[in-house]
C-alpha positions, 0 to 999 in steps of 0.5 A: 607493432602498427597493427598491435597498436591499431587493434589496440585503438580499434578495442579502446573505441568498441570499449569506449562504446561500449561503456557508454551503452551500458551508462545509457542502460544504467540510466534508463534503469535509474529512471525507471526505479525512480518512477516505480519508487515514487509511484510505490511511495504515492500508494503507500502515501494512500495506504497510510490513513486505513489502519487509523480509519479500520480501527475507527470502524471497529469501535464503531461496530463494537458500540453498535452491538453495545446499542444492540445488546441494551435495545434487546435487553429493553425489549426483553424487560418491556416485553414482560412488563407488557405481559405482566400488565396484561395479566393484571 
């Protein structure tokens, strides 16, 4: 029954050891997802405003073809006035 007794406290201390191992590891990992999640939550944090600033460049685009558009047609209409003047 000692001996029974003595292997039984011997695996409760390994156990005891052991569980505290694995809480040192569950907490090592607990850190670390803490710090990949607010290192992810800080690039979110830049990565919010670009949706916003691509649509502003878009409609800047389209307006600048728009501008472009109306500066070749002016061209096109000065362009043959030009000619028709010369020919008058």
């Amino acid at each position: 029954v000692q001996k029974t007794r003595a292997e039984a406290d011997e695996y409760s201390v390994r156990l005891q050891v052991a569980e505290s191992e694995a809480q040192a590891v569950r907490d090592e990992l607990d850190q670390e997802i803490q710090k990949v999640r607010k290192q992810l939550q800080g690039r979110l944090a830049e990565l919010e405003p670009l949706p916003e600033a691509l649509r502003h460049a878009e409609l800047q685009l389209q307006e600048a073809h728009e501008k472009e558009r109306l500066q070749e047609r002016r061209n096109t209409e000065l362009g043959t006035s030009i000619a028709d003047l010369r020919i008058k």
